[in-house]
C-alpha positions, 0 to 999 in steps of 0.5 A, spaced: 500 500 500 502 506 499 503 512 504 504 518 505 508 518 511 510 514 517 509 514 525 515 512 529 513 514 536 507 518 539 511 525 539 511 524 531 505 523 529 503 529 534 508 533 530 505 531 524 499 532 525 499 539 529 498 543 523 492 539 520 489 540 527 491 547 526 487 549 520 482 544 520 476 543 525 473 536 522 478 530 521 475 524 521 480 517 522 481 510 521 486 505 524 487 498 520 492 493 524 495 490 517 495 492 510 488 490 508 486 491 500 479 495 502 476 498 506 469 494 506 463 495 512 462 487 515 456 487 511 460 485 505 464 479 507 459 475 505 454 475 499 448 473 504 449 479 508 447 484 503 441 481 500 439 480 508 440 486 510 434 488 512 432 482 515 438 481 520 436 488 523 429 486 524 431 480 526 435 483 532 429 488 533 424 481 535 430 478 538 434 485 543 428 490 541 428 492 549 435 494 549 435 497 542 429 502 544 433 506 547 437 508 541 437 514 537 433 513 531 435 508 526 443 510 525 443 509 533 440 503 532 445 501 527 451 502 531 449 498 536 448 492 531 455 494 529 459 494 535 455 487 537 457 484 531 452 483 527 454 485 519 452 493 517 453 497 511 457 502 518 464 502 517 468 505 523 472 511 524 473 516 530 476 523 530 481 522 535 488 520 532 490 516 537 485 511 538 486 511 531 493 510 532 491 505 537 488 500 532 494 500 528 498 498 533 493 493 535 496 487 539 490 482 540 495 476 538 494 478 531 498 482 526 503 484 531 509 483 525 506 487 520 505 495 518 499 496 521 496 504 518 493 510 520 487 513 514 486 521 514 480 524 513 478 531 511 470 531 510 464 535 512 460 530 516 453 530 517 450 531 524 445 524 526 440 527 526 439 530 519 435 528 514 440 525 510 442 521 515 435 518 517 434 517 510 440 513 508 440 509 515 432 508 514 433 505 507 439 500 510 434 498 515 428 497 511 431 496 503 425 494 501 422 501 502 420 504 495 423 512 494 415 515 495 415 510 502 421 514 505 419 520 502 412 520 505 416 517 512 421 523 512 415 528 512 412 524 518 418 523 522 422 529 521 416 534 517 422 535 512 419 535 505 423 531 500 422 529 493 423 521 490 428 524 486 432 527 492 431 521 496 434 517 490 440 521 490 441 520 498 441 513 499 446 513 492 451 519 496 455 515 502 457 520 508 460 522 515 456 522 520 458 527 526 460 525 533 455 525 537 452 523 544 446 521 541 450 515 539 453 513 545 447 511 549 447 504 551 453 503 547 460 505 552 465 503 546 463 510 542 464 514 548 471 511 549 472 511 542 470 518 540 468 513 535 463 516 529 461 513 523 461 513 514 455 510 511 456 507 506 451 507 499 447 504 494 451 504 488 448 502 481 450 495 481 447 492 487 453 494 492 455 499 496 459 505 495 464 504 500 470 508 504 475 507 497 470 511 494 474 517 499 481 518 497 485 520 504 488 526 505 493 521 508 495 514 509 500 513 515 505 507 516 506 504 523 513 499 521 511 493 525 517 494 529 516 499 533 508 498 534 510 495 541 513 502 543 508 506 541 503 501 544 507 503 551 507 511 549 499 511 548 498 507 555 503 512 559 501 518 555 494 519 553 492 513 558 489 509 552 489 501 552 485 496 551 481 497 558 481 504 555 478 503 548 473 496 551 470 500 557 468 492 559 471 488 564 474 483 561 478 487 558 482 488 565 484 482 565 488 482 558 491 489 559 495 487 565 496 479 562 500 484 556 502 489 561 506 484 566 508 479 562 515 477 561 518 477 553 525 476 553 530 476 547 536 472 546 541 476 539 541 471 533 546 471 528 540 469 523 537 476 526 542 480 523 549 482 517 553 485 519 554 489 512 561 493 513 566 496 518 571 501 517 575 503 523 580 511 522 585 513 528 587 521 527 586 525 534 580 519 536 579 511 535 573 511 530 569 505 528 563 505 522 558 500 523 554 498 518 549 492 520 543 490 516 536 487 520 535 480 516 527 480 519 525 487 519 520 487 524 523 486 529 520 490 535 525 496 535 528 495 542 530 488 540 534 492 534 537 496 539 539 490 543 543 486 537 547 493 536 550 493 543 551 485 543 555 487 536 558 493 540 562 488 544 567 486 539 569 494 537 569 497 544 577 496 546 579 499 540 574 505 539 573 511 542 567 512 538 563 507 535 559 510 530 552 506 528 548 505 522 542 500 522 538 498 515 532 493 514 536 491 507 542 491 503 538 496 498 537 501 504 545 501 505 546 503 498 542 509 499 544 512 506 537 509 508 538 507 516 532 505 520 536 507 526 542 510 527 547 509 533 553 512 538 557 508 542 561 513 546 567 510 549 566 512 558 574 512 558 576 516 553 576 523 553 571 526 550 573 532 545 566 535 543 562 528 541 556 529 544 550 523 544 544 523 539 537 525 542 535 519 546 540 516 551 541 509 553 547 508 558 553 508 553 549 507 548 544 514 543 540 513 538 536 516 534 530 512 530 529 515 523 522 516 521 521 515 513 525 510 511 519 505 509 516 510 505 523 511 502 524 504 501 518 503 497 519 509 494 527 507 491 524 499 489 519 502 485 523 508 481 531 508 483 534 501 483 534 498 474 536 492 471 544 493 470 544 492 463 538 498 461 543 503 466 549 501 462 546 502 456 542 508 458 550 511 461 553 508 456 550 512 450 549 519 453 557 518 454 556 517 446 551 523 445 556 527 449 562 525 446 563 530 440 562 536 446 567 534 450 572 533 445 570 540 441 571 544 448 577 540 450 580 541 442 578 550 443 581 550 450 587 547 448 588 552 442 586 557 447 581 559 442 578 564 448 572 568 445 570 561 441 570 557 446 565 562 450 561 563 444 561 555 442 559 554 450 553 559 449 550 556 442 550 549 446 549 550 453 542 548 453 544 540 450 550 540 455 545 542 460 541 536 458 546 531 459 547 532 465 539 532 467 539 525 464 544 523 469 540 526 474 534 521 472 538 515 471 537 510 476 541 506 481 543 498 481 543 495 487 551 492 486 555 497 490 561 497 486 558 499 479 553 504 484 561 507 485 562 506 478 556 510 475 558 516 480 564 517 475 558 519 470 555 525 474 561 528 476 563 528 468 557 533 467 557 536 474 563 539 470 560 540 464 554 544 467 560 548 472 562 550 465 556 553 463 554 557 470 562 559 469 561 562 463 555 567 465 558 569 470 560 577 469 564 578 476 570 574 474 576 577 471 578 574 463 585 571 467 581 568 473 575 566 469 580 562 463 584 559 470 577 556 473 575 554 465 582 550 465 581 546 472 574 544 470 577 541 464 582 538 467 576 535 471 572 532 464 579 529 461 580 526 468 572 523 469 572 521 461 578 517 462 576 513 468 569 512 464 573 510 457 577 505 462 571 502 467 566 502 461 570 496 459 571 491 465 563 493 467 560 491 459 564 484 461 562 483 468 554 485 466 555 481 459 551 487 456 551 484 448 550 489 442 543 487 441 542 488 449 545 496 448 539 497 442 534 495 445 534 497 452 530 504 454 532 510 457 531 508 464 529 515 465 523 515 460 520 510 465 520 513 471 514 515 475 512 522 477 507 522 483 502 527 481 498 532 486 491 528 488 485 533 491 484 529 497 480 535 500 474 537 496 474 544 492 470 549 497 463 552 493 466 558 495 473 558 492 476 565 490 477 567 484 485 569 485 487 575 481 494 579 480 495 587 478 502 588 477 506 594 475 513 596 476 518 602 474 525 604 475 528 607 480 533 613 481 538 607 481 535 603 475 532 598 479 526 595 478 521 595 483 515 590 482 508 591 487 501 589 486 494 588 487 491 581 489 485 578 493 489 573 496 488 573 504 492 576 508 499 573 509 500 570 503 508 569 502 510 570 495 516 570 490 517 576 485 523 575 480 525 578 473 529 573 469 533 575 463 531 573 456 535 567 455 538 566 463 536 561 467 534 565 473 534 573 476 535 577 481 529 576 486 526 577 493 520 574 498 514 579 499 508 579 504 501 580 501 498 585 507 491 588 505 490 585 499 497 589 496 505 587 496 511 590 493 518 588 492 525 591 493 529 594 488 531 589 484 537 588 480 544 592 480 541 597 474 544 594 468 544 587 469 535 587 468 535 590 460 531 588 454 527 583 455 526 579 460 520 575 464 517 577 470 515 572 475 510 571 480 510 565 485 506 562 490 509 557 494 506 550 496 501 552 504 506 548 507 512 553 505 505 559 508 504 563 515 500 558 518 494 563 518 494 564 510 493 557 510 488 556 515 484 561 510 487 558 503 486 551 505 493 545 505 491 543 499 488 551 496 481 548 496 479 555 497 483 558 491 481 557 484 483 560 478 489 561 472 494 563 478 493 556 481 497 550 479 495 544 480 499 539 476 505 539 481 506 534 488 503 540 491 498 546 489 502 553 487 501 558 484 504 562 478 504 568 474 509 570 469 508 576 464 514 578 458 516 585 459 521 589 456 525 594 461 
C-alpha cells in the first residue's frame, strides 16, 4: 500500500499532525492493524449479508428490541448492531488520532509483525440527526422501502419535505456522520472511542459505495517494529489501552496479562549482517558500523539490543563507535538507516562528541522516521536492471562525446572568445546531459553504484562550465584559470569512464543487441502527481494579480501589486533575463490585499527583455494563518494563478516585459 508518511513514536505523529489540527476543525480517522486491500463495512464479507440486510436488523429488533429502544433513531440503532457484531453497511472511524493510532498498533495476538496504518480524513460530516442521515440509515434498515415510502416517512418523522428524486440521490451519496452523544447511549465503546461513523451507499450495481470511494488526505505507516513502543507511549501518555478503548471488564484482565508479562530476547546471528566496518585513528579511535536487520520487524528495542551485543567486539579499540542500522542491503546503498547509533567510549576523553537525542547508558540513538516510505519509494523508481543503466550511461557518454572533445580541442588552442561563444550556442544540450544523469537510476551492486558516480561528476563539470561562463564578476585571467581546472576535471572523469566502461560491459555481459534495445531508464520513471484529497470549497476565490513596476533613481526595478489573496500570503517576485536561467529576486508579504518588492537588480544587469515572475509557494512553505484561510491543499483558491499539476498546489504568474 502506499503512504504518505510514517509514525515512529507518539511525539511524531503529534508533530505531524499539529498543523492539520491547526487549520482544520473536522478530521475524521481510521486505524487498520495490517495492510488490508479495502476498506469494506462487515456487511460485505459475505454475499448473504447484503441481500439480508434488512432482515438481520429486524431480526435483532424481535430478538434485543428492549435494549435497542433506547437508541437514537435508526443510525443509533445501527451502531449498536455494529459494535455487537452483527454485519452493517457502518464502517468505523473516530476523530481522535490516537485511538486511531491505537488500532494500528493493535496487539490482540494478531498482526503484531506487520505495518499496521493510520487513514486521514478531511470531510464535512453530517450531524445524526439530519435528514440525510435518517434517510440513508432508514433505507439500510428497511431496503425494501420504495423512494415515495421514505419520502412520505421523512415528512412524518422529521416534517422535512423531500422529493423521490432527492431521496434517490441520498441513499446513492455515502457520508460522515458527526460525533455525537446521541450515539453513545447504551453503547460505552463510542464514548471511549470518540468513535463516529461513514455510511456507506447504494451504488448502481447492487453494492455499496464504500470508504475507497474517499481518497485520504493521508495514509500513515506504523513499521511493525516499533508498534510495541508506541503501544507503551499511548498507555503512559494519553492513558489509552485496551481497558481504555473496551470500557468492559474483561478487558482488565488482558491489559495487565500484556502489561506484566515477561518477553525476553536472546541476539541471533540469523537476526542480523553485519554489512561493513571501517575503523580511522587521527586525534580519536573511530569505528563505522554498518549492520543490516535480516527480519525487519523486529520490535525496535530488540534492534537496539543486537547493536550493543555487536558493540562488544569494537569497544577496546574505539573511542567512538559510530552506528548505522538498515532493514536491507538496498537501504545501505542509499544512506537509508532505520536507526542510527553512538557508542561513546566512558574512558576516553571526550573532545566535543556529544550523544544523539535519546540516551541509553553508553549507548544514543536516534530512530529515523521515513525510511519505509523511502524504501518503497527507491524499489519502485531508483534501483534498474544493470544492463538498461549501462546502456542508458553508456550512450549519453556517446551523445556527449563530440562536446567534450570540441571544448577540450578550443581550450587547448586557447581559442578564448570561441570557446565562450561555442559554450553559449550549446549550453542548453550540455545542460541536458547532465539532467539525464540526474534521472538515471541506481543498481543495487555497490561497486558499479561507485562506478556510475564517475558519470555525474563528468557533467557536474560540464554544467560548472556553463554557470562559469555567465558569470560577469570574474576577471578574463581568473575566469580562463577556473575554465582550465574544470577541464582538467572532464579529461580526468572521461578517462576513468573510457577505462571502467570496459571491465563493467564484461562483468554485466551487456551484448550489442542488449545496448539497442534497452530504454532510457529515465523515460520510465514515475512522477507522483498532486491528488485533491480535500474537496474544492463552493466558495473558492477567484485569485487575481495587478502588477506594475518602474525604475528607480538607481535603475532598479521595483515590482508591487494588487491581489485578493488573504492576508499573509508569502510570495516570490523575480525578473529573469531573456535567455538566463534565473534573476535577481526577493520574498514579499501580501498585507491588505497589496505587496511590493525591493529594488531589484544592480541597474544594468535587468535590460531588454526579460520575464517577470510571480510565485506562490506550496501552504506548507505559508504563515500558518494564510493557510488556515487558503486551505493545505488551496481548496479555497481557484483560478489561472493556481497550479495544480505539481506534488503540491502553487501558484504562478509570469508576464514578458521589456525594461
Amino acid at each position: 500500500m502506499h503512504a504518505n508518511d510514517e509514525i515512529i513514536s507518539l511525539a511524531d505523529f503529534r508533530k505531524k499532525l499539529k498543523r492539520f489540527q491547526e487549520c482544520y476543525d473536522e478530521i475524521y480517522f481510521r486505524g487498520e492493524v495490517e495492510e488490508f486491500q479495502n476498506r469494506e463495512p462487515s456487511i460485505l464479507r459475505d454475499e448473504g449479508y447484503l441481500e439480508n440486510e434488512g432482515c438481520m436488523y429486524q431480526e435483532m429488533m424481535q430478538m434485543y428490541g428492549e435494549q435497542m429502544k433506547n437508541a437514537y433513531r435508526y443510525i443509533g440503532k445501527l451502531a449498536l448492531l455494529q459494535h455487537n457484531n452483527v454485519p452493517t453497511r457502518l464502517l468505523d472511524i473516530t476523530v481522535d488520532p490516537f485511538v486511531a493510532l491505537y488500532f494500528a498498533c493493535e496487539q490482540n495476538g494478531i498482526a503484531n509483525d506487520k505495518d499496521g496504518y493510520v487513514f486521514m480524513y478531511i470531510r464535512n460530516g453530517k450531524s445524526c440527526n439530519s435528514p440525510d442521515v435518517y434517510i440513508l440509515s432508514l433505507h439500510a434498515c428497511f431496503p425494501e422501502l420504495s423512494y415515495k415510502e421514505i419520502a412520505e416517512k421523512v415528512w412524518q418523522e422529521l416534517k422535512v419535505s423531500y422529493t423521490e428524486e432527492k431521496i434517490q440521490q441520498v441513499i446513492h451519496t455515502p457520508l460522515f456522520v458527526k460525533r455525537s452523544k446521541d450515539l453513545s447511549v447504551g453503547n460505552s465503546r463510542i464514548q471511549a472511542q470518540k468513535g463516529c461513523f461513514f455510511i456507506c451507499a447504494d451504488d448502481e450495481k447492487g453494492g455499496l459505495i464504500t470508504l475507497d470511494s474517499i481518497p485520504p488526505v493521508m495514509i500513515y505507516r506504523i513499521p511493525a517494529s516499533y508498534k510495541a513502543t508506541i503501544r507503551d507511549e499511548l498507555d503512559k501518555e494519553e492513558k489509552i489501552n485496551v481497558c481504555y478503548i473496551y470500557p468492559e471488564m474483561p478487558s482488565g484482565g488482558a491489559y495487565l496479562r500484556a502489561k506484566y508479562r515477561t518477553v525476553r530476547y536472546e541476539v541471533s546471528e540469523k537476526d542480523y549482517t553485519i554489512y561493513e566496518v571501517s575503523q580511522e585513528k587521527h586525534c580519536r579511535r573511530d569505528t563505522n558500523l554498518f549492520i543490516t536487520i535480516e527480519k525487519k520487524n523486529l520490535p525496535i528495542k530488540w534492534v537496539k539490543q543486537i547493536v550493543q551485543h555487536v558493540c562488544e567486539g569494537y569497544k577496546s579499540s574505539s573511542d567512538v563507535i559510530w552506528i548505522y542500522v538498515g532493514v536491507s542491503k538496498e537501504d545501505m546503498l542509499l544512506y537509508n538507516w532505520r536507526i542510527t547509533g553512538r557508542w561513546i567510549n566512558p574512558l576516553w576523553k571526550n573532545t566535543g562528541i556529544d550523544p544523539l537525542k535519546e540516551r541509553d547508558g553508553e549507548f544514543s540513538w536516534e530512530n529515523q522516521s521515513g525510511t519505509s516510505i523511502i524504501s518503497e519509494y527507491n524499489e519502485k523508481n531508483v534501483y534498474k536492471p544493470d544492463d538498461e543503466l549501462y546502456a542508458y550511461y553508456h550512450q549519453i557518454f556517446e551523445d556527449s562525446m563530440s562536446y567534450i572533445r570540441e571544448i577540450i580541442f578550443l581550450y587547448d588552442s586557447e581559442e578564448k572568445e570561441k570557446l565562450y561563444t561555442w559554450i553559449s550556442r550549446n549550453k542548453e544540450q550540455i545542460r541536458e546531459f547532465f539532467n539525464k544523469t540526474t534521472n538515471g537510476g541506481c543498481s543495487r551492486i555497490r561497486e558499479w553504484n561507485e562506478f556510475i558516480k564517475h558519470y555525474s561528476l563528468l557533467y557536474v563539470e560540464m554544467e560548472n562550465i556553463c554557470l562559469e561562463n555567465e558569470n560577469k564578476n570574474w576577471n578574463p585571467q581568473a575566469k580562463w584559470h577556473l575554465m582550465g581546472r574544470r577541464i582538467q576535471s572532464i579529461q580526468k572523469e572521461k578517462a576513468v569512464i573510457e577505462k571502467g566502461e570496459v571491465k563493467w560491459r564484461k562483468t554485466l555481459d551487456v551484448t550489442d543487441e542488449e545496448l539497442k534495445k534497452c530504454k532510457p531508464c529515465y523515460e520510465t520513471h514515475q512522477v507522483r502527481s498532486f491528488a485533491q484529497t480535500i474537496p474544492m470549497s463552493e466558495d473558492a476565490i477567484e485569485v487575481k494579480m495587478e502588477i506594475k513596476y518602474e525604475k528607480n533613481t538607481e535603475g532598479k526595478i521595483v515590482v508591487s501589486g494588487k491581489t485578493n489573496l488573504f492576508d499573509g500570503a508569502q510570495l516570490m517576485i523575480s525578473i529573469i533575463p531573456d535567455g538566463k536561467f534565473y534573476g535577481p529576486s526577493c520574498k514579499v508579504n501580501c498585507l491588505n490585499g497589496t505587496f511590493t518588492s525591493e529594488p531589484l537588480g544592480n541597474g544594468k544587469n535587468l535590460l531588454g527583455k526579460c520575464k517577470m515572475s510571480i510565485t506562490m509557494p506550496v501552504s506548507s512553505a505559508q504563515p500558518i494563518e494564510f493557510v488556515k484561510k487558503a486551505g493545505m491543499q488551496y481548496e479555497n483558491l481557484k483560478g489561472d494563478f493556481i497550479v495544480r499539476n505539481g506534488i503540491s498546489p502553487s501558484g504562478k504568474y509570469e508576464q514578458e516585459v521589456v525594461l
